[in-house]
N, C-alpha and C positions, 0 to 999 in steps of 0.2 A: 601474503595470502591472496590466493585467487576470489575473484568476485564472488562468483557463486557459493563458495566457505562460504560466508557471512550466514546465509540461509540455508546450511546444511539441513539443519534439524527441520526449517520450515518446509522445505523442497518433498521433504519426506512425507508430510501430511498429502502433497499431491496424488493420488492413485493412479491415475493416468499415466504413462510413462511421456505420450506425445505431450501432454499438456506441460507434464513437469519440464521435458525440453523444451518447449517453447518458453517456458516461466526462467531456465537457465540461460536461453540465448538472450534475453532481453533485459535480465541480470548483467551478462555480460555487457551490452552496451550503454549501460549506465554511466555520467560522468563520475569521474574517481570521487568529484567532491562530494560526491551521495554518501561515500564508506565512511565521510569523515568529521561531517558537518553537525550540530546539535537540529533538535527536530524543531526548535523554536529560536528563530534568530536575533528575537528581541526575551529569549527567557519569558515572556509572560504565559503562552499558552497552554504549555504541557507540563507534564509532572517532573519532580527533581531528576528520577532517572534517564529520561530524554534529552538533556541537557549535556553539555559540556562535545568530548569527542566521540563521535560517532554516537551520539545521540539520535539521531534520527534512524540510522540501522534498528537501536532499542525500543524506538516508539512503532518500528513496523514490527519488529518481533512481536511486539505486546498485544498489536491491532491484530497480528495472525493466531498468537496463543488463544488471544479471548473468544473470535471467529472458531478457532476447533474445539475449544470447550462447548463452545455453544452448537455447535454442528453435532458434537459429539454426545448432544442431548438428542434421544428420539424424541422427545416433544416439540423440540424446533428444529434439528436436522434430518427429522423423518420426511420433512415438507420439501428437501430437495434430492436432486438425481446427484449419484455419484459426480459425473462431471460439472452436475453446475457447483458441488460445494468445492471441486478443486479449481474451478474456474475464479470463484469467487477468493479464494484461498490468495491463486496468483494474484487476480486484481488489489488485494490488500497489500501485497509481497512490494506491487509495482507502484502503488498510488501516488503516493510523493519521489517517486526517482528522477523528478526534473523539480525540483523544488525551488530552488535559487536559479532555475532558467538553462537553456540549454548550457552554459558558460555560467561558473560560481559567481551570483551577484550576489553582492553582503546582507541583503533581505530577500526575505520569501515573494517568493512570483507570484499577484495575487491569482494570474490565470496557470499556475504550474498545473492543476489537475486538466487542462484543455492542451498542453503544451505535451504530456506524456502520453495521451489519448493516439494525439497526432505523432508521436515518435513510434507508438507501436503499430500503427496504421501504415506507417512512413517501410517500417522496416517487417510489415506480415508477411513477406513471400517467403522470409527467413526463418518462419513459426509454421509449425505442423496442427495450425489452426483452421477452422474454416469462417468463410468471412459472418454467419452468425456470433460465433466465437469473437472472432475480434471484435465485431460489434459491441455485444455482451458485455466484454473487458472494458472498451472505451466508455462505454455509460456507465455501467460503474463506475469505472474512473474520475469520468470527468463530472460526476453529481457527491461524490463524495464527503465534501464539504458541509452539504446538506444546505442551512439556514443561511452560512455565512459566503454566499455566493454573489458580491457586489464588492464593486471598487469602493475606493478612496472615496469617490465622487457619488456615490450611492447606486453607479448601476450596474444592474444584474451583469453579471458578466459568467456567470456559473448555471446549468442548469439543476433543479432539486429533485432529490429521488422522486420518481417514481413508481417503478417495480419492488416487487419483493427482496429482488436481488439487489439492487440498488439500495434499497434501507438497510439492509442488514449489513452492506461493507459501509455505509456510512456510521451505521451503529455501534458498528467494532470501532471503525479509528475513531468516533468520538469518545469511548468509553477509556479508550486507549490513551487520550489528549489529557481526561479529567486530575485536576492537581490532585484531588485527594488518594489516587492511587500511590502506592509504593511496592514496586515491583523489582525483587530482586535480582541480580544477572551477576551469571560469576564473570568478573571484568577481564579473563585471561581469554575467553574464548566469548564472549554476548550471549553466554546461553541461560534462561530462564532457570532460575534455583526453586 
């Protein structure tokens, strides 16, 4: 299966066609251990379905389903432009795609959301973005976390949302992380049931 599979269904949420391509090249330079790895390396932080292979694929799915349901409320997606809710869409798509670090380390990177920031930064000449855009994507990105933004060692090593747009992909993938969800996926294809 080619990269971008994985996100057929999500890619489609994009409206944009430039955005969506920029959201597919950078799918595409993903390490393979993204397709393959669980979304929690130690199993305690996310729910049973994120878990096991290709868990982490499911916990992005979950973080971009819950972001279009919520967009797709005019009460709270009336409050953005077209492009910022597919902007915000891909930065959920991309948030953890260096998660274990450029190269599969057996624990999560605690600075992975700073490390993807800078791989889309690394590779923007190859994205039909403009440097607001990449901006955008990388503070999103890289505040995602939200609270849980400090090392081992207690320090801050993450910055925490602070725009609109920044809370609200922080608020999908936290809602997306929560154990008490159970979110089903037909397991032949990762597509939301």
């Amino acid at each position: 299966m080619e990269k971008i599979d994985y996100f057929k269904k999500e890619l489609e949420f994009i409206e944009s066609d430039r955005i969506r391509r920029s959201c597919e090249t950078m799918i595409s330079l993903l390490p393979d251990y993204f397709f393959s790895i669980p979304a929690s390396s130690t199993g305690k932080y996310h729910p049973e379905f994120s878990l096991g292979d290709r868990g982490l694929v499911r916990h992005v799915k979950a973080a971009v389903k819950i972001a279009k349901d919520l967009l797709d409320n005019p009460c709270i997606g009336g409050k953005y432009t077209s492009d910022e809710k597919d902007l915000m869409i891909m930065t959920l798509i991309l948030h953890d795609g260096l998660k274990s670090g450029r190269t599969h380390n057996k624990y999560t990177q605690v600075d992975h959301p700073t490390l993807i920031k800078n791989y889309i930064i690394e590779n923007k000449d190859k994205l039909e973005l403009s440097e607001t855009e990449v901006t955008f994507v990388g503070r999103a990105i890289e505040s995602h976390m939200g609270p849980w933004n400090k090392d081992f060692n207690g320090n801050v090593v993450l910055p925490v949302p602070k725009t609109k747009y920044e809370n609200f992909v922080h608020m999908c993938d936290y809602l997306a992380s929560r154990k008490y969800l159970n979110i089903k996926f037909n397991e032949s294809d990762n597509i939301i049931e």
